[in-house]
C-alpha positions in Angstrom: 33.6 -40.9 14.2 36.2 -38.2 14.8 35.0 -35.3 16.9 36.5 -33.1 14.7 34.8 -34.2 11.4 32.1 -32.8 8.4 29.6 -31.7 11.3 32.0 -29.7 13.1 33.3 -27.9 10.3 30.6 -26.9 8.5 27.8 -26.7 11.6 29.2 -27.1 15.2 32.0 -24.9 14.7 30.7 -22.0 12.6 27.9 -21.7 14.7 29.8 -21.3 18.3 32.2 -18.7 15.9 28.7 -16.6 15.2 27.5 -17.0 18.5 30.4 -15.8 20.6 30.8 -12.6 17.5 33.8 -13.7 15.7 35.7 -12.7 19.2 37.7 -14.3 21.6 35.5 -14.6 25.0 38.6 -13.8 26.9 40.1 -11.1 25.2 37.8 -10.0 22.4 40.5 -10.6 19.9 39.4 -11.2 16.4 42.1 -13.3 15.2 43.2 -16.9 15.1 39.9 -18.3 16.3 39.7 -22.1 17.8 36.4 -23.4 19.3 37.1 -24.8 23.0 36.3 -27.8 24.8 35.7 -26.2 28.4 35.7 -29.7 30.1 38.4 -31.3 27.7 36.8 -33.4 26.4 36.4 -33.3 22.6 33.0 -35.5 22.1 31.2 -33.5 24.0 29.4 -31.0 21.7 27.5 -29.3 23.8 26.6 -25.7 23.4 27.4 -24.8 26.6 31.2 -26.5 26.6 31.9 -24.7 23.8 33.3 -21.1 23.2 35.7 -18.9 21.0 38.7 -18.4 21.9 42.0 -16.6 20.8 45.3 -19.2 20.3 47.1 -18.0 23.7 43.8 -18.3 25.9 42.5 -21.8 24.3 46.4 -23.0 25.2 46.3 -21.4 28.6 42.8 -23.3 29.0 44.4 -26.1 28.0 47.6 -26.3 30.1 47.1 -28.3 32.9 45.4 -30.7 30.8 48.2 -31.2 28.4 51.1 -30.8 31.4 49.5 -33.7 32.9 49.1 -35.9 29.4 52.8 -35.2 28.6 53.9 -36.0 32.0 51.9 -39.7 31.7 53.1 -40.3 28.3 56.7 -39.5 29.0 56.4 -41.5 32.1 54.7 -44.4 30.0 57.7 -44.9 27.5 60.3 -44.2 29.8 59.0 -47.3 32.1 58.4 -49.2 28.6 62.2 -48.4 27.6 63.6 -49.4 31.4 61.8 -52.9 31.5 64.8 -53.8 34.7 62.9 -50.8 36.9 59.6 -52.5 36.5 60.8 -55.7 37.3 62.4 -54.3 40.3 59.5 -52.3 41.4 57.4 -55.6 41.1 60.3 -57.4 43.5 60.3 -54.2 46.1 56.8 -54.6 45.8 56.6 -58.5 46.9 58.9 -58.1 49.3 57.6 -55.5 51.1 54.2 -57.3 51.3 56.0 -60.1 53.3 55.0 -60.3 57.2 57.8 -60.7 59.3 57.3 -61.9 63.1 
């Protein structure tokens, strides 16, 4: 089930909206309302890891969370694309693991 389904539409999300007044807790702003995770993570419900927020303070929330995603992702296909550097990394690896007396 997607965290993001029929529940949190109708009943999750309207409900933190009305709690926190229709305002951002950050700024007070009134427009262009999400409903934040405050730990990240999107299945977790609770009323206390939710709250309104404006579209610039949700993504400033969000940042270092998403910086470090991107980075592994990017990191992920680049090593996927360059098979020769994990091969090599995997030989530096071995090697290096060798005793020498």
């Amino acid at each position: 089930m997607t965290p993001y389904g029929h529940r949190w539409r109708t009943v999750t999300r309207p409900r933190i909206l009305a709690r926190d007044g229709h305002r951002c807790r950050r700024c007070g702003r009134a427009t262009r309302l999400d409903v934040a995770h405050l730990d990240q993570n999107p299945a977790n419900n609770d009323e206390g890891n939710l709250e309104a927020l404006c579209r610039l303070h949700h993504r400033r929330h969000d940042l270092a969370t998403w910086r470090r995603k991107c980075h592994e992702t990017r990191a992920a296909r680049k090593d996927a694309a360059r098979p020769l550097l994990d091969l090599a990394g995997q030989l530096l690896d071995c090697h290096c693991n060798v005793n020498i007396h």
